[in-house]
C-alpha positions in Angstrom: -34.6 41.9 9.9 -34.7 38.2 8.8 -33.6 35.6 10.7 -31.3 32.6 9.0 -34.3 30.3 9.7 -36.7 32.7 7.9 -34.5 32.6 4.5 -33.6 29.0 4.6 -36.8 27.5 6.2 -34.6 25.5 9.1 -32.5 26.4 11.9 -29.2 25.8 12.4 -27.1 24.5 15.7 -25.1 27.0 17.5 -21.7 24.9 19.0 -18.9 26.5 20.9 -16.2 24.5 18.8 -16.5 22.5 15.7 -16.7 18.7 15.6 -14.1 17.4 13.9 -13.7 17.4 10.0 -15.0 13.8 9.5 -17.9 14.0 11.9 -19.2 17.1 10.1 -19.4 16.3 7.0 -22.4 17.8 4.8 -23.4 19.6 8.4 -24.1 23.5 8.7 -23.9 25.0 12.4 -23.2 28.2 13.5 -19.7 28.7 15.5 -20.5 30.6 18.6 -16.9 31.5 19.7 -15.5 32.6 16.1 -19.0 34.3 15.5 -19.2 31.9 11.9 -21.3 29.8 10.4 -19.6 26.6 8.9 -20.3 23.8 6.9 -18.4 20.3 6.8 -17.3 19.3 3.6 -16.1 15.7 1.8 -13.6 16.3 -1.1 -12.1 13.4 -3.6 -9.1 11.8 -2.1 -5.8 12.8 -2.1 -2.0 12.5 -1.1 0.1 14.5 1.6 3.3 14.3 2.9 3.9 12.2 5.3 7.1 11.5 7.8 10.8 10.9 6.6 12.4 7.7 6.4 15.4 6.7 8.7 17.0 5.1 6.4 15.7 5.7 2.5 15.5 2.4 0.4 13.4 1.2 -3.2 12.2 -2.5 -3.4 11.3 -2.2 0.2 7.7 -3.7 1.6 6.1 -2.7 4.2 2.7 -3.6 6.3 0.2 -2.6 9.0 -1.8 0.8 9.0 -1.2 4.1 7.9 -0.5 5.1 11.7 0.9 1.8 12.9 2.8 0.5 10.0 6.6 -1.1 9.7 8.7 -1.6 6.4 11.7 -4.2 6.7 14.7 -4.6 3.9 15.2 -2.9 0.5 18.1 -1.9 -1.7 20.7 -0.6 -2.1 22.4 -3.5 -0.5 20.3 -5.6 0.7 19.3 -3.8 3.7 18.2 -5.3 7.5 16.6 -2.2 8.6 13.3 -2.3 10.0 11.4 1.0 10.8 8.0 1.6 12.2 5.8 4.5 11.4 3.4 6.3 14.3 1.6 8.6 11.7 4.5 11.0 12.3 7.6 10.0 12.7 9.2 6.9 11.7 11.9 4.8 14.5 14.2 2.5 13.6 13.9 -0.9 15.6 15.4 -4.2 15.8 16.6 -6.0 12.0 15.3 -8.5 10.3 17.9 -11.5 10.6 18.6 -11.7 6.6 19.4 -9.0 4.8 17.4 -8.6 1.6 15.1 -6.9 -0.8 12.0 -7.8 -3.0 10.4 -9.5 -0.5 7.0 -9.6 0.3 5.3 -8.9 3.9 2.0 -9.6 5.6 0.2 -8.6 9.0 0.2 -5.6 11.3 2.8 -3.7 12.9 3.1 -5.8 16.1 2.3 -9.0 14.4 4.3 -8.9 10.9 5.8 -11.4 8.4 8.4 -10.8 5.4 9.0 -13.6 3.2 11.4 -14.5 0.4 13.0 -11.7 -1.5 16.6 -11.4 -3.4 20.0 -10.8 -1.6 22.8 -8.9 -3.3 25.5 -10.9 -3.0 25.2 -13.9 -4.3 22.2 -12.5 -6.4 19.8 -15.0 -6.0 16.1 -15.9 -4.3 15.5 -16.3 -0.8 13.4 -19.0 0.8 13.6 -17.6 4.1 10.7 -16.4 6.1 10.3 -14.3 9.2 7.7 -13.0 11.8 8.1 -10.2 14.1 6.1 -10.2 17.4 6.6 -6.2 18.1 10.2 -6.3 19.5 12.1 -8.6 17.7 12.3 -10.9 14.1 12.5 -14.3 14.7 13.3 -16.6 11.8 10.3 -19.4 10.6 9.7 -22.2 8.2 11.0 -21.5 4.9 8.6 -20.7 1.6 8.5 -24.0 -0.5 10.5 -22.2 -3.0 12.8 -18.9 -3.6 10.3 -16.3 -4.7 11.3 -12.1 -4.7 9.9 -9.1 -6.6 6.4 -10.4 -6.0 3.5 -9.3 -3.5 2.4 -10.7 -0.1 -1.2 -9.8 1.7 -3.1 -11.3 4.8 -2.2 -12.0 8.3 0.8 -13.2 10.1 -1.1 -16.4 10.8 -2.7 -16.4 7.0 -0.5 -14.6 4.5 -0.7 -15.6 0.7 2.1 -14.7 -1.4 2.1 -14.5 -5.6 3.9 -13.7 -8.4 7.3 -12.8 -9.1 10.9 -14.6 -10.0 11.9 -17.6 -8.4 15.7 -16.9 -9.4 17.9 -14.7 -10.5 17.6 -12.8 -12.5 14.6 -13.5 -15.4 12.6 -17.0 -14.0 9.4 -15.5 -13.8 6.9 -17.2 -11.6 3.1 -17.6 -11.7 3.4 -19.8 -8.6 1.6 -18.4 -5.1 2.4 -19.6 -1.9 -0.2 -19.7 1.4 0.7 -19.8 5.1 -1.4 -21.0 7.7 0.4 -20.3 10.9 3.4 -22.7 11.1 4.0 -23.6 7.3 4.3 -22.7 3.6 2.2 -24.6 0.6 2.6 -24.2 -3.1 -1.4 -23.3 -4.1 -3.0 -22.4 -7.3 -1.0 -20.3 -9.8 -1.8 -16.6 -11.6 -3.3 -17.0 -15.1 -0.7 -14.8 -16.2 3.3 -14.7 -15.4 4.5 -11.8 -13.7 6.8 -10.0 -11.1 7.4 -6.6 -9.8 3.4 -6.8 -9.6 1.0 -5.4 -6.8 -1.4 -7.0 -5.2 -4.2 -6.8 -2.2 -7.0 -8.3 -0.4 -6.5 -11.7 2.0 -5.1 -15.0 1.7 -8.8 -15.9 0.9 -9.7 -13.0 -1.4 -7.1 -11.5 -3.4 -6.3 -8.7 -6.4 -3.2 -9.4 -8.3 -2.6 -6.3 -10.8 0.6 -4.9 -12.9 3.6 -6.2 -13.3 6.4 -7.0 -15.5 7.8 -9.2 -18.2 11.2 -9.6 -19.4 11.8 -7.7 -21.2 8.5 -6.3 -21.4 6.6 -2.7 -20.5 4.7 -2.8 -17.6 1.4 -4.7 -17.7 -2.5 -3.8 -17.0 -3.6 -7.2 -15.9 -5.6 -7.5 -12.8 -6.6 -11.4 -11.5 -9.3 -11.9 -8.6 -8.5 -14.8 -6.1 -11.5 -16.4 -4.8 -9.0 -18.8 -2.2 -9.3 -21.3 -4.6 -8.7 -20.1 -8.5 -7.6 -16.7 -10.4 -9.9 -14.9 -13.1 -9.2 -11.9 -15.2 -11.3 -8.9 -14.5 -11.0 -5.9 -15.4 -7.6 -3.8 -16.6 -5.7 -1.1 -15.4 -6.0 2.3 -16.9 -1.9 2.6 -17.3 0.6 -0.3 -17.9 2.8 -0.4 -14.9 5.6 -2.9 -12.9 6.9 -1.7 -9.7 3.8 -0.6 -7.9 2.4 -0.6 -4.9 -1.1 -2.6 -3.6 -3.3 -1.8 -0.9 -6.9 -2.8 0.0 -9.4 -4.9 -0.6 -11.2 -7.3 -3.8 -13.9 -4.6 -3.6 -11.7 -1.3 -3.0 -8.1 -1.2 -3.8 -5.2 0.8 -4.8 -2.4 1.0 -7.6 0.1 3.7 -6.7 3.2 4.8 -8.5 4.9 2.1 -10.4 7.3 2.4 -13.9 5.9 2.2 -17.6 9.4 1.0 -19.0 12.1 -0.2 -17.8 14.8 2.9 -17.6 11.7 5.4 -17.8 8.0 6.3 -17.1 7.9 6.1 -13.3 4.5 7.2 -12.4 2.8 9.2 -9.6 -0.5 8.0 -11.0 -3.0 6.5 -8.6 -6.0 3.9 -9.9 -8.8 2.9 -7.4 -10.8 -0.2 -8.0 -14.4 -0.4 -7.4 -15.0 -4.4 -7.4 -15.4 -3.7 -11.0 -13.2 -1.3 -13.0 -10.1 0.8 -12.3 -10.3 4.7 -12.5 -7.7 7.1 -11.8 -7.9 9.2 -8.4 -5.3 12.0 -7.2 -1.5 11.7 -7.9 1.4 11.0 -5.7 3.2 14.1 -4.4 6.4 12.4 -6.5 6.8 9.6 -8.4 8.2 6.3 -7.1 8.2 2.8 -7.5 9.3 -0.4 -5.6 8.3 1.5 -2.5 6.5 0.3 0.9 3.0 0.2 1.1 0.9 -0.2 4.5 -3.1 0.4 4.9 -5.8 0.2 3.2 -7.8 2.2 -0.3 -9.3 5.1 2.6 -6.2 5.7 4.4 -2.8 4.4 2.3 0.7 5.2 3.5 3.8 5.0 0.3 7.3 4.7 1.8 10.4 5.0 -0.1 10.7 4.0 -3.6 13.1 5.1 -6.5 12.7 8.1 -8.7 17.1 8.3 -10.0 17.8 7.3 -6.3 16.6 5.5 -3.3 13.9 8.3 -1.4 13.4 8.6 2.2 9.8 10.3 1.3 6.7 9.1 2.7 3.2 10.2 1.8 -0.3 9.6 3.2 -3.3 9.1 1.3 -7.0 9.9 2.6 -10.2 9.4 0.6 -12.5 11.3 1.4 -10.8 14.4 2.5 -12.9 16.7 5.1 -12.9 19.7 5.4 -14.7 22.4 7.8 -14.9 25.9 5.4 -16.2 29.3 6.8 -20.1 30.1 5.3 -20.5 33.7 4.0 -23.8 34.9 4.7 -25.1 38.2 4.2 
């Protein structure tokens, strides 16, 4: 009788158990305890569901990792809740001191900022800025002006926030704002006015992409910040405001967002290549003004509005692995 080696000219390892998905990718070995060969696969990327909100919310940010993140605010009404996410279950902890939406946010779980935003009542901006230290928000200097429905990346010692409307309800803003630890400067503005925009990258090395103007559709743009000045590059495939941002200059995402205002939200992902945007696997639902923590390999969308504030959460991995059973014969 043949032997495996004979037909495919090299042998194969015989394990008890299999190595985890991601460590056996494109290997073949030979399951000893299931009596199966198996072989470890890499698939395109893609969304699953993830945990259930506390509390759900839309025009909500959020920051930190896909297993370590925390969102803070959001409508309807202005919210102070503050939830962290384990990669399982989300927990509500201690409030931000103002209650608000729109904002923007920056840093990791334990170390985390959220800065300006709207409030319901008055409607208007918010300069207001505050860091969390993994138990508690504490309130610090405030932005150099009111800024909401805009994006925030970076650290809690170097965040970078751009875009959006500096009041209520149609002054849109090209401005950007950068934090080095203990204060907020005005630095160099977007080519192009927007809010309800996305963004990612570092106070040093930032994308700015979709957006919105009144009373526009939703816009393709996408700027590069070298820390310095903004250049055009390359355009979205969909016109979008609303979405959410995470990654890098060289690999980022666009998730969800809304085409026009009143219709067209969007499950459609786009990933960027340091080049060009193409589109990668949808969103289990469509959302927009949700939470967004991680990075282009492992994203985590939190809330959002599709007719009504969601409590949904969903967790994108790129690749996915997979171990599959070989059939030999």
């Amino acid at each position: 009788m043949a032997t495996y080696k004979g037909i495919q000219g090299y042998s194969v390892q015989k394990l008890s158990s299999d190595p985890t998905a991601s460590e056996a990718a494109g290997q073949l070995w030979y399951n000893s305890t299931s009596g199966k060969f198996k072989v470890g696969t890499s698939g395109a990327g893609a969304w699953a569901t993830g945990g259930t909100l506390g509390t759900a919310r839309y025009d909500v940010s959020g920051t930190g990792t896909q297993t370590a993140a925390i969102i803070m605010g959001g409508n309807p009404g202005s919210k102070t809740n503050s939830e962290t996410y384990d990669g399982t279950t989300w927990t509500a902890v201690n409030n931000i001191t103002t209650g608000r939406a729109q904002t923007a946010s920056a840093g990791t779980q334990t170390a985390a900022m959220v800065f300006g935003g709207k409030i319901a009542s008055p409607p208007d901006g918010v300069t207001k800025s505050e860091e969390y230290d993994g138990s508690s928000w504490t309130e610090g200097a405030d932005l150099t002006a009111a800024q909401g429905t805009w994006w925030g990346v970076g650290t809690n010692t170097a965040a970078f926030g751009f875009g959006g409307r500096t009041t209520n309800p149609t002054t849109i803003a090209a401005i950007t704002q950068t934090w080095n630890g203990t204060s907020w400067a005005a630095d160099t503005g977007l080519t192009s006015d927007r809010f309800w925009n996305a963004g990612a990258g570092t106070s040093t090395a930032a994308l700015c992409y979709a957006g919105r103007l009144v009373p526009t559709t939703g816009l393709d743009l996408t700027e590069i910040w070298n820390g310095s000045t903004w250049t055009e590059v390359n355009d979205l495939n969909s016109l979008r405001f609303g979405a959410g941002g995470a990654g890098t200059t060289t690999s980022a995402l666009c998730i969800g967002g809304r085409q026009v205002p009143g219709s067209g939200i969007l499950a459609n992902t786009e990933k960027y290549d340091g080049t060009s945007w193409t589109e990668v696997g949808d969103l289990g639902g469509a959302t927009y003004m949700q939470a967004i923590a991680g990075n282009a390999t492992t994203a985590l969308s939190a809330g959002g509005y599709n007719g009504g504030a969601l409590a949904t959460s969903e967790e994108w991995n790129d690749p996915v692995y997979t171990i599959k059973n070989v059939t030999v014969s």
